[in-house]
Backbone bond lengths (Angstrom), bond angles and torsions (degrees), N, CA, C in turn:
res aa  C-N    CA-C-N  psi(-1)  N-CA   C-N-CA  omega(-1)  CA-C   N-CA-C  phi
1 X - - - 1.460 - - 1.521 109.46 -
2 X 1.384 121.10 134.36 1.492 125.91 -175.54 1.375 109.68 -73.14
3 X 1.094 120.10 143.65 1.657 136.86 171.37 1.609 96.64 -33.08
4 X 1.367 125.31 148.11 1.284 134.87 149.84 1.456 105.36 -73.94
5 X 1.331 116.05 134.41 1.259 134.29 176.25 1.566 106.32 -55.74
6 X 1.371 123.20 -79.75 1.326 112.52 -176.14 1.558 110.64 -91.83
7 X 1.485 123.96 159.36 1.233 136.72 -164.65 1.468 92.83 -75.06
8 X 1.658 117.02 141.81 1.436 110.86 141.05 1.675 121.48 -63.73
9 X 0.883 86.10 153.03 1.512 105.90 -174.45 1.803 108.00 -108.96
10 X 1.300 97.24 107.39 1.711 109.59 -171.24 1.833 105.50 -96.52
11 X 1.277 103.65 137.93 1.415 79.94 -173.31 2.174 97.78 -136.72
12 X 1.560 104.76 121.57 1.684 100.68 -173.79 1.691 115.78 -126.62
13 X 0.710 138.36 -147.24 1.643 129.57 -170.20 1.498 69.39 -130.23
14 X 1.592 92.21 -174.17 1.859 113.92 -168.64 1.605 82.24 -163.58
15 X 1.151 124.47 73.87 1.929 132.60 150.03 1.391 90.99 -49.86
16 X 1.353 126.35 -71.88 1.258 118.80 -119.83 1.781 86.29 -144.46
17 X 1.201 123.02 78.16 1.422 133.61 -144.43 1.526 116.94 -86.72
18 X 1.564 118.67 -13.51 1.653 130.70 178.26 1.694 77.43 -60.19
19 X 1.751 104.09 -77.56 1.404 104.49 -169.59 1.463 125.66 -27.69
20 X 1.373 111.49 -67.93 1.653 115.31 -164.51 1.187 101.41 -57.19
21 X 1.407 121.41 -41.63 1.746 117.42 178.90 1.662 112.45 -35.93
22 X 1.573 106.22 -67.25 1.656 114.32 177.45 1.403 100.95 -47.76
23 X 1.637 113.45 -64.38 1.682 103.18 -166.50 1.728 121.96 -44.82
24 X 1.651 106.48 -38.93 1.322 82.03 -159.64 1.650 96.68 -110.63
25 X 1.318 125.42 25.04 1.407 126.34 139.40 1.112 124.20 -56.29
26 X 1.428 120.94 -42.54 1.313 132.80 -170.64 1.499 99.46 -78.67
27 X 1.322 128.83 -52.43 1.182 120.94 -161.05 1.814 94.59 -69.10
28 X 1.691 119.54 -49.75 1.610 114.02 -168.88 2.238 101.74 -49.61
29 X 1.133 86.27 -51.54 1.493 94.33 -174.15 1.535 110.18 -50.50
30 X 1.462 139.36 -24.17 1.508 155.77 -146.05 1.877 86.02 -104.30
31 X 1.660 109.97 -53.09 1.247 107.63 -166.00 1.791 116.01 -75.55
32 X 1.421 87.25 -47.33 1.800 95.71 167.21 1.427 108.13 -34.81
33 X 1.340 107.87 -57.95 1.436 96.32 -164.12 1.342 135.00 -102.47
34 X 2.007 98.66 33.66 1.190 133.98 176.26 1.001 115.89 -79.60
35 X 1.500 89.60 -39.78 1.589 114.54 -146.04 1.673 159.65 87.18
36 X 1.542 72.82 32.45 1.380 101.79 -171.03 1.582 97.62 -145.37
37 X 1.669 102.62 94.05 1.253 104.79 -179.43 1.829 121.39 -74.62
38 X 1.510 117.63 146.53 0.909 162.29 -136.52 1.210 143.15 -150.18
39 X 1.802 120.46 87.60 1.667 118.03 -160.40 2.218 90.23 -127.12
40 X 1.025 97.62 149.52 1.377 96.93 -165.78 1.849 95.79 -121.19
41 X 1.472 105.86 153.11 1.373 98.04 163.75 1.814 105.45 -138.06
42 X 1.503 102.12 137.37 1.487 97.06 169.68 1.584 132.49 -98.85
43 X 0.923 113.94 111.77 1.583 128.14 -178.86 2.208 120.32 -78.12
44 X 1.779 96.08 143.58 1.585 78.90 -173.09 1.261 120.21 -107.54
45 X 1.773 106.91 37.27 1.455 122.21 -178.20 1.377 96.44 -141.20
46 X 1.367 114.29 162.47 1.779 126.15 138.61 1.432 127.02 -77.64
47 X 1.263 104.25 -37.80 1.619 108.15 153.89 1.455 127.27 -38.24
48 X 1.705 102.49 -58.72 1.540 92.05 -176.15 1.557 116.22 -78.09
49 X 1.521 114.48 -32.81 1.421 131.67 176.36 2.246 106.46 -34.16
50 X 1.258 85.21 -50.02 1.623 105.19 -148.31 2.008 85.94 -85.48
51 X 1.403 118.39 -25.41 1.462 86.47 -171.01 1.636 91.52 -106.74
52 X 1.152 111.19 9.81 1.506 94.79 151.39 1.703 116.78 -100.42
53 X 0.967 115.86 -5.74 1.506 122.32 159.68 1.587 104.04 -43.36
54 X 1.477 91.44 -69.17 2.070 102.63 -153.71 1.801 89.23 -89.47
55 X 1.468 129.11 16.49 1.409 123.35 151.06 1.349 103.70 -89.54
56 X 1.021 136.46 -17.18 2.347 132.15 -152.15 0.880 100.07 86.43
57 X 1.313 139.49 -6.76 1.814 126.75 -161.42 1.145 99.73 -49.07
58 X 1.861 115.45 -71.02 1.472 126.44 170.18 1.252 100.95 -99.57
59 X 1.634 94.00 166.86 1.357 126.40 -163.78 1.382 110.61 -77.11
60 X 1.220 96.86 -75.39 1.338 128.28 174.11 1.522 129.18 -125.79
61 X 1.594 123.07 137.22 1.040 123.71 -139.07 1.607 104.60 -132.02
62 X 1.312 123.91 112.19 1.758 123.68 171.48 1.362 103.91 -77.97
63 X 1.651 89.89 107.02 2.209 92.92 -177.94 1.101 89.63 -105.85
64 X 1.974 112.98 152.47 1.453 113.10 129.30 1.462 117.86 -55.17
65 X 1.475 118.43 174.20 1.025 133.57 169.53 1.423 128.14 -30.71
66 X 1.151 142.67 -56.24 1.380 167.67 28.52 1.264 102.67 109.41
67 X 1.583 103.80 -91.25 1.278 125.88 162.72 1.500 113.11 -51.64
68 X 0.916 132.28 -43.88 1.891 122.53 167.74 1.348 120.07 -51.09
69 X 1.652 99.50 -52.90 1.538 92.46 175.98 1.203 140.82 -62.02
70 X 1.869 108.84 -23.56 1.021 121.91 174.06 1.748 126.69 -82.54
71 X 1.365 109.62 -14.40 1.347 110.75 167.12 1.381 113.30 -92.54
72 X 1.272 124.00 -12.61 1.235 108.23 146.21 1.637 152.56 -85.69
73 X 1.606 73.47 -7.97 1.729 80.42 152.65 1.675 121.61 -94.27
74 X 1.068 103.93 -34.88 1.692 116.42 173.32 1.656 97.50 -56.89
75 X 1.288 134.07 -32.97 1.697 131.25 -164.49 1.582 93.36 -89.80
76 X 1.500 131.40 -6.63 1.208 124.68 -146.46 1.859 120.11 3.97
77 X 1.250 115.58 79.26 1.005 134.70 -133.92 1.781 153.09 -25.90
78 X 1.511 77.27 79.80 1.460 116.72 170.82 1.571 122.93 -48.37
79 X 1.755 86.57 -49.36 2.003 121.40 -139.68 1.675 70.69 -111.77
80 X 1.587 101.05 149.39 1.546 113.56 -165.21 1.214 100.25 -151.97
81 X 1.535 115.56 115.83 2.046 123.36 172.57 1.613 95.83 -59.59
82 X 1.440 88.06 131.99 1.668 114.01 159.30 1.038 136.66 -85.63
83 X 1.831 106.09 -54.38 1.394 106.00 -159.49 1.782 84.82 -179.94
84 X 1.466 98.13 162.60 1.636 109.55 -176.16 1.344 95.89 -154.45
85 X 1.561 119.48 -171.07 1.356 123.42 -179.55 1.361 85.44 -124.77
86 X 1.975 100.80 149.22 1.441 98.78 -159.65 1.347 115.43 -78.12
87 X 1.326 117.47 -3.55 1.589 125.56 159.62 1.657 109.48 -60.42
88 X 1.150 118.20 -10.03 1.522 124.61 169.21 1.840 115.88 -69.89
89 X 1.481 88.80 -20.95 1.650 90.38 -149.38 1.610 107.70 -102.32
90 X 1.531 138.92 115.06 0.922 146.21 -175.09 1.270 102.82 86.04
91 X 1.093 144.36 62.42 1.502 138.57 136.16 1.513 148.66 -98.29
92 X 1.396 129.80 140.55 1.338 141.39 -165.77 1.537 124.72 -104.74
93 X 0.890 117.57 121.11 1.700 129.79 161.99 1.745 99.43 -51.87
94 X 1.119 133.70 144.12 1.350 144.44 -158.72 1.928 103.98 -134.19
95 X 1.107 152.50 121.27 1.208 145.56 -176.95 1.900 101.32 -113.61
96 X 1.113 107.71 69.89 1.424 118.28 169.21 1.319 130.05 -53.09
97 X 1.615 110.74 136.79 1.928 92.38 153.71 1.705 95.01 -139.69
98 X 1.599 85.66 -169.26 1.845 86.38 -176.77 1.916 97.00 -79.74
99 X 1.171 95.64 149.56 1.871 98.34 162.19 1.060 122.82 -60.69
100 X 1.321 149.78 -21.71 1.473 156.59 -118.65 1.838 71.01 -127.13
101 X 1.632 134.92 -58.16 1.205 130.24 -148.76 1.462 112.83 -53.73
102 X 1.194 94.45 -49.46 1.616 101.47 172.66 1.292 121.63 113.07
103 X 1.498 104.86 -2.47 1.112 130.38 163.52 1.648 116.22 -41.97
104 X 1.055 126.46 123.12 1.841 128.58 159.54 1.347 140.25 -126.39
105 X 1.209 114.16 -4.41 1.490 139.10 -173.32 1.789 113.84 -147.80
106 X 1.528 109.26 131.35 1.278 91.27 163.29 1.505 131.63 -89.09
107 X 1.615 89.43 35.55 1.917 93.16 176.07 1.905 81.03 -79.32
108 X 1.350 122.77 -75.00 1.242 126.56 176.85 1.531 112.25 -18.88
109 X 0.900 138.61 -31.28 1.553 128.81 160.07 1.459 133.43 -38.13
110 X 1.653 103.77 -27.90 1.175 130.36 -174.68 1.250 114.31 -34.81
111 X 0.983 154.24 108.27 1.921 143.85 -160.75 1.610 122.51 60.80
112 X 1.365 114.64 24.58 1.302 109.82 -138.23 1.903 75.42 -124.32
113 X 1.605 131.78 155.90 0.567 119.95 146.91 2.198 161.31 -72.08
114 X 0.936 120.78 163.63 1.340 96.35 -157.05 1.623 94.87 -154.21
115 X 1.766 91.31 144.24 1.662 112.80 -178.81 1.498 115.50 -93.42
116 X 1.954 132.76 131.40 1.802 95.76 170.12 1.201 50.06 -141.68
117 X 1.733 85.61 -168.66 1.648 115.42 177.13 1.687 110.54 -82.39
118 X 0.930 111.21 -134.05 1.610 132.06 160.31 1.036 155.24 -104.13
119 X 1.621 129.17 97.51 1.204 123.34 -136.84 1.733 138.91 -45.29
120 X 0.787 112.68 31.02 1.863 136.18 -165.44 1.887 95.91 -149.73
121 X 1.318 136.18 23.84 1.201 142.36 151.82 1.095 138.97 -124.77
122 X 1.541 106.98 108.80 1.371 129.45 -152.88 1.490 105.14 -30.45
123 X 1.683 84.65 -97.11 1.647 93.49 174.09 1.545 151.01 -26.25
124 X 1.835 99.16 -35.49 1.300 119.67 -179.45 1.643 125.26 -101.26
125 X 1.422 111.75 3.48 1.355 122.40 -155.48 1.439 93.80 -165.76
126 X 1.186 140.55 -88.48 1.633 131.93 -157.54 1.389 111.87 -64.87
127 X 1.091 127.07 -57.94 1.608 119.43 169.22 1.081 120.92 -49.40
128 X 1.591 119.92 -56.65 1.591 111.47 -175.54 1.560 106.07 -81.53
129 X 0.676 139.00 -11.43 1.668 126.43 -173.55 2.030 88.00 -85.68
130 X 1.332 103.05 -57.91 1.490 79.34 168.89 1.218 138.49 -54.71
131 X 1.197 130.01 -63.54 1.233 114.85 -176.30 1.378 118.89 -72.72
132 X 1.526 133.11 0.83 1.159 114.37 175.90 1.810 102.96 -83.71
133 X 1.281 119.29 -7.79 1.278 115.62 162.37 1.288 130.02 -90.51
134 X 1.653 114.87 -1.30 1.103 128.71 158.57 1.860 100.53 -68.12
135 X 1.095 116.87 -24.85 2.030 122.26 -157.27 1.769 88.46 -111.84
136 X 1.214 127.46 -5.73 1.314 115.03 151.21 1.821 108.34 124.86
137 X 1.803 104.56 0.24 1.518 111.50 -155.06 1.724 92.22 -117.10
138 X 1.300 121.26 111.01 1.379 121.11 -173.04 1.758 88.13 -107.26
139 X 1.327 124.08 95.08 1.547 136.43 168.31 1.218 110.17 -43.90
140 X 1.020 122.41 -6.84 2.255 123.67 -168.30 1.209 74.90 -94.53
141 X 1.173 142.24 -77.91 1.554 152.08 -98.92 1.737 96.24 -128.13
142 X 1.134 117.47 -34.84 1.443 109.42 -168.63 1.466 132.34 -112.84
143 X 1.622 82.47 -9.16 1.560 110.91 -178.19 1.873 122.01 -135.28
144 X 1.143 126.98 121.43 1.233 123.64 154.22 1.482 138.83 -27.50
145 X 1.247 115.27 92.58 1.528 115.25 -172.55 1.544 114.38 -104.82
146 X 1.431 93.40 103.46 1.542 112.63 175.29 1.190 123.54 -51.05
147 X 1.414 118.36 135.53 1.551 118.51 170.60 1.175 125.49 -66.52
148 X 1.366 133.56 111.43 1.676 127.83 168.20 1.452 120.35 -108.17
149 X 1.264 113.06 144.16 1.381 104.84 -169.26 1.744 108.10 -99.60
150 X 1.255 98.19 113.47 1.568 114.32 -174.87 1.379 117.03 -39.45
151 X 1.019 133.10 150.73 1.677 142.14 154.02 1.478 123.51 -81.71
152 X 1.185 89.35 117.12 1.973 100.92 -179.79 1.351 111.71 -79.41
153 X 1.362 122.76 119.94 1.673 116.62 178.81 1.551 112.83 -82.49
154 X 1.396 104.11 -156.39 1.642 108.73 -175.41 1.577 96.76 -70.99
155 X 1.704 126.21 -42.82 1.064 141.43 -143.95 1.675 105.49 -97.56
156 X 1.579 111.31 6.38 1.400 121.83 163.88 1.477 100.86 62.96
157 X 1.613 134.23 26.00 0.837 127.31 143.04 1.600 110.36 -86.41
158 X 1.557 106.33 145.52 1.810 103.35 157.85 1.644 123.54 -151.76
159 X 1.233 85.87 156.93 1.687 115.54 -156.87 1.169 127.80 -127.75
160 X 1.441 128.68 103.01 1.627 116.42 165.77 1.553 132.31 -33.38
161 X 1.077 121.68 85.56 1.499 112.64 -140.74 1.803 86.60 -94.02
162 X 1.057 107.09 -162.03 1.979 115.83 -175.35 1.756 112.24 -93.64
163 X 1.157 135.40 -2.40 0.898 136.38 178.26 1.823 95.97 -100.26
164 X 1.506 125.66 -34.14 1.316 108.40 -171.15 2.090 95.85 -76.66
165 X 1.433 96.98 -33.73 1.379 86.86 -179.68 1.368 121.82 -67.97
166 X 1.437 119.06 -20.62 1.471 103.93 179.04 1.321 120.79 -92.19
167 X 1.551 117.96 12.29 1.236 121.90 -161.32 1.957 82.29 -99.41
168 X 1.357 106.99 -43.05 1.638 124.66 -177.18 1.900 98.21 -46.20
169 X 0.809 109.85 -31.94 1.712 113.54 -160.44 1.783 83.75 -103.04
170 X 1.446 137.18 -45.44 1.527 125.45 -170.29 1.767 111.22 -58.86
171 X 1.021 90.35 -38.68 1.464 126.60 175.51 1.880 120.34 -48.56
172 X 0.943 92.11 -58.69 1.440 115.40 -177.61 1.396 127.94 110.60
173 X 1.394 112.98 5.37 1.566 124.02 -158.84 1.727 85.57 -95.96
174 X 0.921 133.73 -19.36 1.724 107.44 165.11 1.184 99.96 -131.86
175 X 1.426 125.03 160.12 1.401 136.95 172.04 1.621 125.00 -88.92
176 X 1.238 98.98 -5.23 1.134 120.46 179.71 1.760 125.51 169.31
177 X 1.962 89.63 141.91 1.645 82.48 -166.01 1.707 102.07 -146.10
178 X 1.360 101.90 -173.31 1.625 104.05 168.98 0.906 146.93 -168.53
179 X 1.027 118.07 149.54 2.213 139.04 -114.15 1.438 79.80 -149.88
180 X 1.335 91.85 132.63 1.555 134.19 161.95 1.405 109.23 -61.73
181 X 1.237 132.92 108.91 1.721 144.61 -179.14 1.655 99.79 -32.94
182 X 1.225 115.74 -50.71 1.504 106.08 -170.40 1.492 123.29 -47.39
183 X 1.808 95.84 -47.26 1.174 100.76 -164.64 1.632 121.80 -103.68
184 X 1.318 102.44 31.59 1.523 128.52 -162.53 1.880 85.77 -94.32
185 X 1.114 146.10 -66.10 1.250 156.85 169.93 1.817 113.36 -20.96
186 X 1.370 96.60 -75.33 1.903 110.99 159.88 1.385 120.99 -36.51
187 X 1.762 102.62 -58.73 1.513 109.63 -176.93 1.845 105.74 -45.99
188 X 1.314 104.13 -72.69 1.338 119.19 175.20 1.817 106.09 -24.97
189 X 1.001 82.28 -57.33 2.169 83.09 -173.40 1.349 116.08 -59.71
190 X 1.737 96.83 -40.19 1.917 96.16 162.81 1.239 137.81 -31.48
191 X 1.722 97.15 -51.06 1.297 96.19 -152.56 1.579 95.35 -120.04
192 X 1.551 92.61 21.51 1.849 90.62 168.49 1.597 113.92 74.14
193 X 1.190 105.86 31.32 1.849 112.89 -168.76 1.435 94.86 -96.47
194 X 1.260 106.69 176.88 1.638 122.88 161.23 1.386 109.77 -137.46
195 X 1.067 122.16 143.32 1.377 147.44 166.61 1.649 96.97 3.90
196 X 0.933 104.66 -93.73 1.397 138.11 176.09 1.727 107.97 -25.28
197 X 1.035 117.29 -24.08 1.598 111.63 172.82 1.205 140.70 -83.04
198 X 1.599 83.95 -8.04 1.903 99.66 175.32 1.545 94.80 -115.00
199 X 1.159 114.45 173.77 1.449 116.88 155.83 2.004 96.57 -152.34
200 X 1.421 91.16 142.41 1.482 118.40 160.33 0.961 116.55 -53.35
201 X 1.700 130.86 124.85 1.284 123.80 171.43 1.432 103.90 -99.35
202 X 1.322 130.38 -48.96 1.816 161.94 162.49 0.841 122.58 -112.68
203 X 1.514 114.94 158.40 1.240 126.60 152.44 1.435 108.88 -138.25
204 X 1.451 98.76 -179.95 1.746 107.25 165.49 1.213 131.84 -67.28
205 X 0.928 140.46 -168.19 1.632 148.10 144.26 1.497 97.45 -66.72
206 X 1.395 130.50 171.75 1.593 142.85 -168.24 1.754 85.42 -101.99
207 X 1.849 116.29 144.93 1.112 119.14 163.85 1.412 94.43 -167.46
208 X 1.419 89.53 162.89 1.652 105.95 178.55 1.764 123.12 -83.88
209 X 1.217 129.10 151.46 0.900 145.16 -99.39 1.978 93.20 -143.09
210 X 1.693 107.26 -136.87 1.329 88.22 170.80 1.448 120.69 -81.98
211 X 2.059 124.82 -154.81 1.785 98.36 178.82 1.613 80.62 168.91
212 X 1.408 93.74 153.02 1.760 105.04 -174.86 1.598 84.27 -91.70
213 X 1.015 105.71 134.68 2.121 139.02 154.36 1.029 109.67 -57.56
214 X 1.235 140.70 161.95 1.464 131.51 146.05 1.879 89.17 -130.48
215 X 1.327 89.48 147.23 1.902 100.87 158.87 0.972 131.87 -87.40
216 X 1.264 119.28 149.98 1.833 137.45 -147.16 1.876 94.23 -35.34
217 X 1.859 88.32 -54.12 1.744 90.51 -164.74 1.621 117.93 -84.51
218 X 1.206 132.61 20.84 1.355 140.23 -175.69 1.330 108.12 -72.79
219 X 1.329 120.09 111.97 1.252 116.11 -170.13 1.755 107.02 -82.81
220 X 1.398 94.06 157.77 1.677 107.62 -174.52 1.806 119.12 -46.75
221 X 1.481 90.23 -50.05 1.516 98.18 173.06 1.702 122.10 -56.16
222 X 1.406 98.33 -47.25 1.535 102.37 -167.14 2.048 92.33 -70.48
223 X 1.142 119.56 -56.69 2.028 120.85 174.20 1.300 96.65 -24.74
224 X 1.654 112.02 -65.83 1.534 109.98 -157.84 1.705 118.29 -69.66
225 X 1.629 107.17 -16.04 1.476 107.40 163.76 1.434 124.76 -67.41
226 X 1.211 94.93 -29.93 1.549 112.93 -158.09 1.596 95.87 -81.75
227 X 0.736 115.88 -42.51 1.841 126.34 167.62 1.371 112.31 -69.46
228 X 1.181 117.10 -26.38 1.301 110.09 -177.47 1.633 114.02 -80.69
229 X 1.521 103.98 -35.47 1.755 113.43 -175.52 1.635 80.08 -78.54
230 X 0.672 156.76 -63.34 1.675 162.95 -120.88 1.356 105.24 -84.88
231 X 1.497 117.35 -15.74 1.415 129.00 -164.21 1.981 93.30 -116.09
232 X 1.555 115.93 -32.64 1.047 111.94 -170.63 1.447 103.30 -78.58
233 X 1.232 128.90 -21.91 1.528 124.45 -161.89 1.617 114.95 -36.81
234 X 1.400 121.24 126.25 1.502 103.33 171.29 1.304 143.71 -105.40
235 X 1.155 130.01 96.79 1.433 166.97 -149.28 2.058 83.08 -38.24
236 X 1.291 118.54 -19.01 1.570 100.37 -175.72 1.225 97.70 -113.89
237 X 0.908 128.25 25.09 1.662 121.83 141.85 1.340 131.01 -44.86
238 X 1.257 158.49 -166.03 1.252 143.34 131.46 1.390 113.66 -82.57
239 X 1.334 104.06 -48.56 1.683 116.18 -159.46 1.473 98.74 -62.28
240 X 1.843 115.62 -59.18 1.447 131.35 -170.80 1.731 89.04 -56.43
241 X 1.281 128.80 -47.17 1.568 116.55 -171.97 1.523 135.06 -54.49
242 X 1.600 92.23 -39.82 1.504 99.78 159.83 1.630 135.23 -96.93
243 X 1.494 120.11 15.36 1.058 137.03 171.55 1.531 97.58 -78.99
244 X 1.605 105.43 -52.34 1.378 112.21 -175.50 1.684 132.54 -72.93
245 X 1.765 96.24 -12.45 1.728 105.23 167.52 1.319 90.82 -90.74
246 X 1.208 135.54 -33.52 1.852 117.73 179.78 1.283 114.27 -65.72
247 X 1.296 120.99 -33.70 1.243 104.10 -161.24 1.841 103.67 -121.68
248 X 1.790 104.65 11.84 1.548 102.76 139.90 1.960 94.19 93.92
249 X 1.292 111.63 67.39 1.429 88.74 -172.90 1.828 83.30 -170.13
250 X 1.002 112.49 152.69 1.396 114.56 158.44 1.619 116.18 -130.88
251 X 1.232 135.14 25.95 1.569 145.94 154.29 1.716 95.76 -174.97
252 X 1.202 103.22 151.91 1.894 131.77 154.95 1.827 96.96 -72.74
253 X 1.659 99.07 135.94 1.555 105.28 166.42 0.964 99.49 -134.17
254 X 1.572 126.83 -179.58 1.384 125.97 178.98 1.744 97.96 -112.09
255 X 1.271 83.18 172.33 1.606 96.13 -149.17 1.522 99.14 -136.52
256 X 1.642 126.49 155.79 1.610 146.04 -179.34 1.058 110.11 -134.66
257 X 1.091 136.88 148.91 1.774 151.16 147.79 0.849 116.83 1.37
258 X 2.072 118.21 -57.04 0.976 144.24 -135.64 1.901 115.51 -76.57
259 X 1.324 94.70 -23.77 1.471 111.93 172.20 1.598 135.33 -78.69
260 X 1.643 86.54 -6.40 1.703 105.26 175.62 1.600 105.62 -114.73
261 X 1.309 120.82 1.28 1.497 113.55 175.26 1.099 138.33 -69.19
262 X 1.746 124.92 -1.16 0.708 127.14 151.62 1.937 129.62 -87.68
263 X 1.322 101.55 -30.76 0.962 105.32 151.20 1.532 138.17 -59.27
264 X 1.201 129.43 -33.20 1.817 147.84 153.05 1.499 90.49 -41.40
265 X 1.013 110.20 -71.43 1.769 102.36 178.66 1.598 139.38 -29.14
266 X 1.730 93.60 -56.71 1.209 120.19 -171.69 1.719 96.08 -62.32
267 X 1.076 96.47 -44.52 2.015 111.79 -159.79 1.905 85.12 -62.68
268 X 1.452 112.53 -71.37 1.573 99.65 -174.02 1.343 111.30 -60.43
269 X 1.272 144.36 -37.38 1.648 111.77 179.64 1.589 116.44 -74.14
270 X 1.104 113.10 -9.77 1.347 118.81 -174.12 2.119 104.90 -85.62
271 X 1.444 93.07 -13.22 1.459 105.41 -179.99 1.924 111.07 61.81
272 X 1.269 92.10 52.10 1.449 83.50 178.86 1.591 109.96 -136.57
273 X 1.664 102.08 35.98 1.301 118.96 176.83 1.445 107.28 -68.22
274 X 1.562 116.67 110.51 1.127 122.55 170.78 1.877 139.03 86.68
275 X 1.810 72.26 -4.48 2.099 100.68 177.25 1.693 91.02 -72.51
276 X 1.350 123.76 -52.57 1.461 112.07 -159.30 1.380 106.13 -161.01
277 X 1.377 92.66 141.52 1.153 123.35 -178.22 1.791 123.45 -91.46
């Protein structure tokens, strides 16, 4: 198949920018010499990333969560999931406490204090505050929500992220909080825990995670290439190997809508269709 004339245009944030530099060298360099040329640009918002998405600016777009859901509602569906890393795929918000508390139910939460992130975060705030009021526990109203003081990144966004909350719950200043399944494992190793010291009260339903965008005008052929090299990458490379421990993945899968639908939800009753990205 002949080179595409003009480059796709990849478009990802840069938090943490030594990294993204390597990552998405490796990946432009992987596609070049696929054959399916490939120039990337890094942006220091989702905002700006995403409304040049649903302008053509870029092609294709590496969203968080957040940002996916919202260009696909902003594309009213225009903008089409590609592909994720399979650490994307089936994951849960976790509503923890320590074991020792005595805690076992989140009926017991009832007056009880409580850790999330910030209300514009997927994982830590829109899913679980919903559905635990889908399970009968409205956290505004029924529970004490502790103040944490957010973390400012390189990119001058900041966020209660899961390590300040689980330190809030080691601590004793909440009785319960919630951490993203992934990073529930690490935390534990931090701080020298074992399994056994927290216990699960809830979780979410399973959903997907981050995910390449495509823009309104991305044609079918060029998505389905781009997924297709994206799926071939080989994990025993060197270069492709450590792109893929940086950026947390051990294969590309392909990916549907269907993994952000609960989240699409959360975003419209929460009325924050299209405020942020």
């Amino acid at each position: 198949m002949e080179n595409r004339a003009k480059p796709l245009l990849i478009g990802a944030t840069a938090a943490d920018p030594k990294r993204a530099i390597f990552i998405w060298n490796a990946i432009r360099k992987y596609f070049n010499e696929a054959g399916l040329p490939v120039e990337y640009a890094l942006y220091s918002t989702y905002d700006t990333l995403c409304d040049h998405l649903l302008r053509g600016i870029v092609d294709i777009a590496w969203n968080a969560p957040m940002a996916h859901a919202q260009s696909l509602i902003a594309g009213g569906g225009a903008c089409r999931t590609l592909a994720m890393r399979d650490t994307d795929e089936g994951n849960h918000t976790l509503l923890v406490t320590m074991t020792e508390s005595g805690i076992d139910s989140i009926d017991e939460l009832r007056g009880r204090r409580i850790a999330m992130g910030v209300p514009i975060s997927s994982e830590l705030w829109l899913l679980p505050v919903r559905q635990l009021a889908e399970a009968g526990l409205d956290v505004e109203r029924d529970c004490e929500l502790i103040d944490l003081t957010p973390t400012t990144y390189s990119n001058q966004q900041a966020w209660v992220d899961d390590q300040t909350i689980f330190e809030a719950i080691v601590d004793g200043s909440a009785d319960a909080g919630a951490i993203f399944e992934p990073w529930l494992a690490p935390l534990l190793k931090q701080h020298g825990m074992a399994e056994s010291d927290v216990t699960t009260l809830w979780q979410t339903r399973p959903y997907s995670h981050c995910a390449f965008t495509s823009a309104p005008g991305l044609s079918s052929g060029d998505g389905s290439r781009f997924v297709e090299l994206l799926l071939a990458m080989d994990p025993d490379d060197p270069e492709i190997a450590e792109m893929m421990r940086m950026e947390h993945l051990t294969k590309w899968v392909r990916a549907s809508d269907d993994g952000w639908h609960d989240l699409i939800q959360a975003i419209d009753i929460a009325g924050l269709a299209g405020e942020t990205f």
